[in-house]
C-alpha angles and dihedrals in degrees: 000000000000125000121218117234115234112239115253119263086254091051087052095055098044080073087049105095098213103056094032084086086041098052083055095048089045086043096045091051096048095057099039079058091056103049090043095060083057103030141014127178092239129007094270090222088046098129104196105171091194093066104047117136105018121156126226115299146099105344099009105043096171094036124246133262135247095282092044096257116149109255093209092047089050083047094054091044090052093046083071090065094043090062092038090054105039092044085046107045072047095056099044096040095048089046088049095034098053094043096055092042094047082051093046094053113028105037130088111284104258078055095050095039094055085048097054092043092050085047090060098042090050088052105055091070121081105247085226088053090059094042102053083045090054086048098045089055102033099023123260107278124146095267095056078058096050095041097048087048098044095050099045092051098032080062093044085040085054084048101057100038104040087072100050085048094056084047094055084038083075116021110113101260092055093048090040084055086045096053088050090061101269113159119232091243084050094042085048094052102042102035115010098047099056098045090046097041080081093068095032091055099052079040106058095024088066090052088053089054093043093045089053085054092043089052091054093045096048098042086047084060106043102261099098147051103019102241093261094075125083105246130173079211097049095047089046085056092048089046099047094059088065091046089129100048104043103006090170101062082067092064094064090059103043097046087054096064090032089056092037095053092043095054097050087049089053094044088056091049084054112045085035087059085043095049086050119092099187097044081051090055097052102047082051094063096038087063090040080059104049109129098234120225127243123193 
């Protein structure tokens, strides 16, 4: 008798509507990332004065700047600290964000009760406001990005989920696992973290949006990427300054952000409906009860 194999969580939400356009934006940065650590089409800090200002076309197909650098070949360079910054400020925040909420909700109550109360306390403050304090004191640089983001959604990842942990901590099949002579590190790998991986995907997803936005704000002032680094919010700050003589060379820049952060979003929503058993469940039957139409 053969088994069939279930599809993986990425092959699911490929069939959900809303990330399939995610999983190509995603897919389409990371390898833009890739090639552009081997070939550009320019050297990005090429300064040729006597091409300043072309528009898109043969060689140039995205124009050039004020100093003659190729705009396409600066976006594929920046796309290299996109990925850095949005993987990192996801690593650090899903390392942070579980532990506090495994301590917050599977720990003894005097434990859980001082986590919840320094959750609360870490949250409070704007993770833009911490992260232009950590660069006025240790210099803007890319880490200080990924740590200050991290940190501020690692803390709001620990909220969200140390509640629904508590919740699948008690429901009937987890206390049924435990009564068997599960381990708590067993009960939290086999039952806890996949009813909880839902929440902790939207979650995170939306951190590394919002890293990939903090990274362009800070960079566009100043407390970001050093000038050195390629940066989509560093060129959009170079650019804005010449609005009025080539309006159109700040589009390429800022569509870039505004396409990355709403792929990842959709990608969340997404894996997060895949994940989902239940969500699955429900957009089964819809469709079981569509009238059908007969002409």
């Amino acid at each position: 008798m053969s088994t069939q194999r279930r599809p993986t969580l990425l092959a699911r939400s490929w069939h959900v509507s809303t990330s399939r356009f995610g999983l190509i934006v995603v897919a389409v940065i990371l390898v833009t990332a890739l090639v552009s650590l081997l070939w550009t089409p320019f050297n990005p800090q090429q300064v040729e004065i006597s091409d300043r200002w072309m528009p898109p076309g043969w060689p140039h197909l995205l124009g050039t700047d004020a100093s003659g650098r190729d705009i396409l070949s600066l976006l594929m360079a920046g796309a290299r600290t996109t990925v850095l910054v949005a993987v990192g400020a996801g690593a650090v925040a899903t390392v942070l964000g579980m532990t506090l909420a495994a301590l917050g909700a599977l720990t003894p109550r005097g434990i859980r009760e001082s986590v919840a109360v320094l959750v609360d306390i870490l949250i409070a403050f704007p993770v833009l406001i911490i992260a232009m304090m950590i660069a006025a004191v240790w210099g803007g640089s890319l880490w200080v990005v990924i740590w200050s983001v991290g940190i501020g959604f690692g803390v709001n990842i620990a909220r969200v989920t140390r509640p629904e942990l508590r919740r699948v901590l008690h429901s009937d099949f987890v206390l049924a696992a435990r009564a068997v002579g599960l381990t708590p590190v067993q009960n939290l790998w086999r039952h806890l973290t996949p009813n909880v991986a839902p929440v902790f995907i939207v979650q995170l997803s939306w951190g590394m949006a919002v890293a990939v936005l903090a990274e362009a704000g800070l960079s566009y002032l100043g407390f970001g990427a050093p000038v050195t680094e390629p940066s989509w919010g560093l060129l959009l700050a170079e650019l804005q300054s010449y609005l009025t003589v080539y309006p159109l060379a700040v589009l390429w820049p800022g569509l870039a952000i505004t396409i990355t952060v709403l792929g990842l979003n959709l990608l969340g929503d997404g894996l997060r409906e895949a994940s989902d058993p239940t969500l699955a469940h429900r957009r089964g039957v819809a469709r079981a009860h569509v009238p059908e139409v007969v002409a």
